[in-house]
C-alpha positions, 0 to 999 in steps of 0.5 A: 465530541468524539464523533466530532473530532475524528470527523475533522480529522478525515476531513484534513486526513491528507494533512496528516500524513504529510505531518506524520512524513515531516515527523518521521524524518525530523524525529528518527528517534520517535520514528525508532521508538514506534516502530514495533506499531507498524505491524498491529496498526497496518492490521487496524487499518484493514479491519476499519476499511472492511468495517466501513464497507460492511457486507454489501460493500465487500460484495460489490468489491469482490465483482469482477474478480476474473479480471482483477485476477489477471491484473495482479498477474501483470502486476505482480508476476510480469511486471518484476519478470520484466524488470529483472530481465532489464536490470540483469541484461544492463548489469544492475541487478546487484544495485540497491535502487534496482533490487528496491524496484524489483522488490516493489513491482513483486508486492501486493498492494499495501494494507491501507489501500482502501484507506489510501482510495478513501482519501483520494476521493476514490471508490474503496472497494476495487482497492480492497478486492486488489488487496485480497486477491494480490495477497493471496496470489502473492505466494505464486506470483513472488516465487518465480521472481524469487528464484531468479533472484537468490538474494532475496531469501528464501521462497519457503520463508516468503510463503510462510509470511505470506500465509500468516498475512493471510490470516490476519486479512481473515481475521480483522476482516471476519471481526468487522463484518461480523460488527457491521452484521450484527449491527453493532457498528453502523453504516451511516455518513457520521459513522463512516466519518468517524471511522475515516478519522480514525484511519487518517491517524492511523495511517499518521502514525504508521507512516512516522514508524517506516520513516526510522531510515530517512532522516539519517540519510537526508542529512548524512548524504546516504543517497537519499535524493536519488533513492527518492527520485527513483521512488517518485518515479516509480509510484507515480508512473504505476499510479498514473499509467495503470489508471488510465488503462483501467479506465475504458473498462471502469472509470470508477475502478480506475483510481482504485487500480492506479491506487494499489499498482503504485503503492505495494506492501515492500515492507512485508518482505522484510521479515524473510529477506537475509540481513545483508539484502534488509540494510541494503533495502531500508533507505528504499522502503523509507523513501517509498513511503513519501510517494505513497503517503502523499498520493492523497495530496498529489492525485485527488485531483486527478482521480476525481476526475478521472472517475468523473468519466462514464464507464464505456 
C-alpha cells in the first residue's frame, strides 16, 4: 500500500513542487516553522539519489570525469569572474540583484540535482557526477570569486562550509551504497518508484521551507516581481544555453548538464555570509527556488527531446 502510494506520487512528482511553492508563499508561517528541515532533508534527498543508482549507476556517472572537470570550472570559476567583471565595470556590484548573480554562478549544483533530472525525465547520473565533482572543486573555484568581492565573508569560513558539505556527501552516499551492496534495498522498477516518491515529497517540503522570504515581499511590494524576472532569466538561460552545448558531446548527458548549470546550491552560502549581505540576499534565494523548482514542468519536454537526439 505504501509502495503503491509513493508510486503515485512520483508519478505526479512535478505537481508537488508547484503545491510546495504556492504553500510556501501563501503559508510563511509554515514556510517559517520548517525551516530548520532544510538542512537534514537536502542530506535525505542525496542519500535517496545514490540509492537509486546503486553501484553501477554511481559508476557509470562518475565517467568522463576529466571533462566534467573542466565544465564546472567554466561554470563555477569563469562564469562569476565574468560577472564580476561586468556588474563592477557597470557600477552594479554593490546591487542585491547582481550580487544575487554573482552568488548563484559561484555555487555548486544543488543537492537535489539527480532528483530534479529524474523528474525531468532526464538521465540522474551526469547530475550526480556534476554535484560531486562541483562541490569538491567548490573550495577553489569560490575562493577567487570571494576575493574580489569582500562582502561576501570570509574565504575560511567558505571552506570550512564546504568541507562539512563534503562529508555529509560522503556519508548519505557511503550509507546507500553500502544498503544497495548488501542487498538490503533493491534495484528493481517498484523500488526505484517507491523511491522517486519519496524524493518528490521531499523535494515538496524542501521547497515550503526556502520560500520563508517570498510571500512577505509578494505582497508588501519588496521587489519581488523583478528579483523573479531576474531569477527566471538567469535559470533558464543556464538550464537551456548549457544543454545545447552539451549535446554534441552527449545528447544523454545534456539535460543533466543543463540541470545542474541552472539550479545551484545558493543556499549553502548562507551560513558564512555577514548578516548585512544574508538580509540583502534572501528575496533572492527565495525567488531562486520558483525556477528551480518548476524546471520539472517547464523543461520535460524539452530535455526529452533533447536526449531523443543521438550522440555525435
Amino acid at each position: 500500500m505504501l509502495v503503491d502510494l509513493l508510486s503515485l506520487c512520483a508519478r505526479h512528482g512535478r505537481w508537488l513542487l508547484v503545491g510546495g511553492l504556492v504553500a510556501g508563499i501563501a503559508l510563511p508561517a509554515l514556510a517559517e516553522a520548517m525551516r530548520p528541515l532544510i538542512a537534514p532533508m537536502v542530506v535525505f534527498l542525496l542519500f535517496l539519489a545514490v540509492l537509486r543508482l546503486g553501484t553501477e549507476g554511481v559508476r557509470t556517472g562518475l565517467s568522463g570525469v576529466r571533462g566534467a572537470g573542466l565544465s564546472v570550472l567554466g561554470l563555477q570559476l569563469v562564469l562569476p569572474l565574468g560577472a564580476v567583471a561586468v556588474f563592477g565595470g557597470l557600477g552594479w556590484l554593490g546591487h542585491p540583484l547582481a550580487l544575487g548573480v554573482v552568488l548563484m554562478l559561484a555555487a555548486a549544483p544543488i543537492t537535489g540535482s539527480p532528483n530534479l533530472a529524474i523528474l525531468a525525465g532526464a538521465a540522474p547520473a551526469p547530475a550526480l557526477r556534476q554535484l560531486v565533482l562541483g562541490t569538491a572543486l567548490l573550495p577553489l573555484t569560490a575562493l577567487p570569486v570571494f576575493w574580489f568581492i569582500p562582502a561576501f565573508g570570509s574565504p575560511g569560513a567558505v571552506v570550512w562550509a564546504v568541507l562539512k558539505l563534503l562529508a555529509l556527501i560522503a556519508l548519505a552516499g557511503g550509507l546507500a551504497l553500502g544498503l544497495r551492496a548488501r542487498g538490503l534495498v533493491r534495484g528493481d522498477a517498484r523500488a526505484h518508484a517507491a523511491m522517486d516518491g519519496l524524493a518528490a515529497l521531499t523535494l515538496g517540503v524542501v521547497v515550503i521551507a526556502l520560500m520563508s522570504a517570498v510571500g512577505p515581499a509578494l505582497t508588501g511590494g519588496g521587489g519581488f516581481w523583478s528579483t523573479l524576472a531576474v531569477v527566471m532569466g538567469a535559470n533558464l538561460a543556464l538550464q537551456i544555453g548549457v544543454s545545447r552545448l552539451a549535446r554534441p558531446a552527449s545528447a544523454v548527458a545534456a539535460p543533466a548538464m543543463g540541470i545542474t548549470a541552472g539550479n545551484r546550491n545558493v543556499a549553502l552560502f548562507l551560513g558564512v555570509l555577514p548578516e548585512p549581505a544574508v538580509e540583502m540576499l534572501l528575496l533572492f534565494i527565495g525567488c531562486y527556488q520558483i525556477p528551480m523548482y518548476l524546471t520539472p514542468l517547464l523543461l520535460t519536454g524539452y530535455y526529452r527531446r533533447l536526449a531523443a537526439h543521438k550522440d555525435t
